[in-house]
C-alpha positions in Angstrom: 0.0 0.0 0.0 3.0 2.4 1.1 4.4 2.0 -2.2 1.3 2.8 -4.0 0.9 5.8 -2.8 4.3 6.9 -3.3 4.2 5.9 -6.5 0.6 8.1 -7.0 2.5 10.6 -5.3 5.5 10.8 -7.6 3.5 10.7 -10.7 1.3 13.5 -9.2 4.8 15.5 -8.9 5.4 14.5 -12.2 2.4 16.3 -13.9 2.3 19.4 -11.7 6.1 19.8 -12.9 5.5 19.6 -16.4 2.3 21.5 -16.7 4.4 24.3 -14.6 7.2 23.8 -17.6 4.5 24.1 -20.5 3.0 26.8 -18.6 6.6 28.9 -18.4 7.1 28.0 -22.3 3.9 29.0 -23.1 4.5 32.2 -21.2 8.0 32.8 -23.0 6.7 31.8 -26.5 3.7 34.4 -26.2 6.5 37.2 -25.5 8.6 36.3 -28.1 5.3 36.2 -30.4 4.7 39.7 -28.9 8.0 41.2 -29.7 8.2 39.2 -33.3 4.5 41.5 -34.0 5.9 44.3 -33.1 9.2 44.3 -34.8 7.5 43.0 -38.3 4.4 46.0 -37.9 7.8 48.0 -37.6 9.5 47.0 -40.1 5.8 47.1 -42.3 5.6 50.9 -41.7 9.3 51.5 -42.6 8.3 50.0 -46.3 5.4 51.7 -46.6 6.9 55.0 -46.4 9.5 54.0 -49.0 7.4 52.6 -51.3 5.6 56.1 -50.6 9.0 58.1 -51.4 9.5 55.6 -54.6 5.9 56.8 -55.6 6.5 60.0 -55.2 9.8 59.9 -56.9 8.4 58.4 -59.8 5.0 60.7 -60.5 4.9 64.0 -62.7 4.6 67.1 -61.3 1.0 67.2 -62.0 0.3 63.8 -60.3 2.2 65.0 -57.5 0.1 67.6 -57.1 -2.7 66.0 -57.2 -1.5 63.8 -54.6 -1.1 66.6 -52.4 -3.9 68.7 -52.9 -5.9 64.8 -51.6 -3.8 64.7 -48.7 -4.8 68.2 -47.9 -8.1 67.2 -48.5 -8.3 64.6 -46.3 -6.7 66.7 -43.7 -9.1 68.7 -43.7 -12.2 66.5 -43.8 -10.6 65.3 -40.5 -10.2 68.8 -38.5 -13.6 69.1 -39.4 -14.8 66.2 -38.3 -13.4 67.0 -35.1 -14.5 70.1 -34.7 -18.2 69.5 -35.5 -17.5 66.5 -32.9 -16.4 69.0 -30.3 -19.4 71.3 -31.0 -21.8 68.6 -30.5 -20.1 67.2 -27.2 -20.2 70.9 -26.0 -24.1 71.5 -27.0 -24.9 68.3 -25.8 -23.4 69.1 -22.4 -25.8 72.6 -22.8 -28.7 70.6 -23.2 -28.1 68.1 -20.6 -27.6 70.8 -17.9 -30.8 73.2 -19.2 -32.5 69.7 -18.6 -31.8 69.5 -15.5 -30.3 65.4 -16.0 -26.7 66.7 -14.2 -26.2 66.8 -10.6 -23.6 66.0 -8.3 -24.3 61.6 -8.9 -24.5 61.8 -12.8 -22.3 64.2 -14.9 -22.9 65.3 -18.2 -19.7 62.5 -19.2 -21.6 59.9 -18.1 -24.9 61.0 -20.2 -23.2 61.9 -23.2 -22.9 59.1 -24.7 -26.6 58.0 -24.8 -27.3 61.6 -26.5 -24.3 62.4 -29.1 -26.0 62.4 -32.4 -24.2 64.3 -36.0 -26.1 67.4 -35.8 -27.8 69.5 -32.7 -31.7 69.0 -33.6 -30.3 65.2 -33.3 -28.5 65.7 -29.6 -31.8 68.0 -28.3 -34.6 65.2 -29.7 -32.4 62.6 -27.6 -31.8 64.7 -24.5 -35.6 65.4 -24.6 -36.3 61.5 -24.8 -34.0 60.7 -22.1 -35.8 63.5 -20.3 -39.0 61.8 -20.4 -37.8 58.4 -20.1 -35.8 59.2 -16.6 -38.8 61.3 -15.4 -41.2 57.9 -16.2 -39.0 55.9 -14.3 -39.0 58.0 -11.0 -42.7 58.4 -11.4 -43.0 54.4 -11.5 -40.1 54.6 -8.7 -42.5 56.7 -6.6 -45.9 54.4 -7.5 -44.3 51.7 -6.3 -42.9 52.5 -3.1 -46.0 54.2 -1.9 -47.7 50.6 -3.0 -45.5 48.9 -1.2 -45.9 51.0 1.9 -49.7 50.0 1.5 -51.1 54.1 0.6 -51.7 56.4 -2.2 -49.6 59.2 -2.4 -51.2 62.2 -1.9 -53.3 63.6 -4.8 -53.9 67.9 -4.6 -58.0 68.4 -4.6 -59.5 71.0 -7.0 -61.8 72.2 -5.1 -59.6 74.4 -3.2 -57.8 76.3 -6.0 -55.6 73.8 -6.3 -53.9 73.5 -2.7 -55.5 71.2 -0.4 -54.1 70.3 3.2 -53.3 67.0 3.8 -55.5 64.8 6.2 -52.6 64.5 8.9 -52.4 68.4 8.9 -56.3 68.6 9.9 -56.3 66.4 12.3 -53.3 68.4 13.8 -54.4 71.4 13.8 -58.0 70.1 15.3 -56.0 67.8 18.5 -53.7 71.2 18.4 -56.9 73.6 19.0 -58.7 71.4 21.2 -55.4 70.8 23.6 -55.3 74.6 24.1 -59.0 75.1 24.9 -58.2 72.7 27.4 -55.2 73.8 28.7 -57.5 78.1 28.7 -59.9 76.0 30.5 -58.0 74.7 33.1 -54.7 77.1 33.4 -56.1 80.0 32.9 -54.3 80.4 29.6 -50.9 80.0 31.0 
């Protein structure tokens, strides 16, 4: 039995120590992969610019030109692109905070996202959605804690222009009135 178990034991040893050696080589051979990718996307970019400079070198004037004036194009497609980018982040930032949806919890980074759009009639229609969907949820939010808490909440009455005292305030003001008859009655009004 004792040698049993020191042979189990052994060829236990065994196969931790070589899954500990493939897991080392493994390790090694992904870091050499690593630096192989980065020395061939080096060595990639050095030949495209030469074969950019043998291009070049090879093209008339007018081609030349031509290739320019497209790389100035594209130039300037792309400040463009950023700036109208940078407009919209700032106006969607301006609508967020006229909405009201930023306070000290939730910036205006963490809402952007869910209302950048190309153009501003785009970033307002979604700020205005996201108004109404977040004002929904804490309405439903509301609903269903006063459920839970087994009452209604509290609905203003029209029939007194619009501002009706609660039922807790009446009854207040009733046990309130009646304790200081009581206490005039007694006291003296002390």
């Amino acid at each position: 039995m004792t040698e049993e178990n020191v042979n189990t034991n052994t060829d236990e040893e065994i196969r931790t120590e070589q899954t500990e050696e493939s897991k080392e080589e493994t390790q090694i051979s992904d870091k050499n992969e690593d630096s192989q990718v980065e020395k061939l996307a080096k060595d990639n970019e050095k030949l495209k610019q030469e074969l950019d400079k043998l291009r070049r070198e090879h093209l008339t004037q007018e081609e030349q030109k031509q290739l320019e004036l497209k790389q100035k194009e594209i130039e300037i497609a792309d400040r463009e692109a950023t700036l109208r980018d940078r407009e919209n982040r700032l106006h969607a930032i301006q609508a967020l905070e006229t909405a009201g949806l930023c306070n000290a919890e939730i910036t205006s980074a963490d809402l952007i996202p869910f209302v950048m759009d190309t153009n501003t009639s785009g970033i307002d229609r979604k700020v205005k959605a996201l108004t109404s969907l977040l004002e929904k949820r804490a309405k439903a939010e509301v609903e269903r804690i006063y459920q839970s808490a087994g009452r209604q909440p509290y609905q203003v009455s029209n029939e007194s222009s619009g501002s009706g005292t609660p039922i807790f305030n009446k009854t207040n003001i009733q046990a309130q009135t009646r304790a200081k008859e009581i206490r005039e009655k007694y006291t003296g009004g002390r």
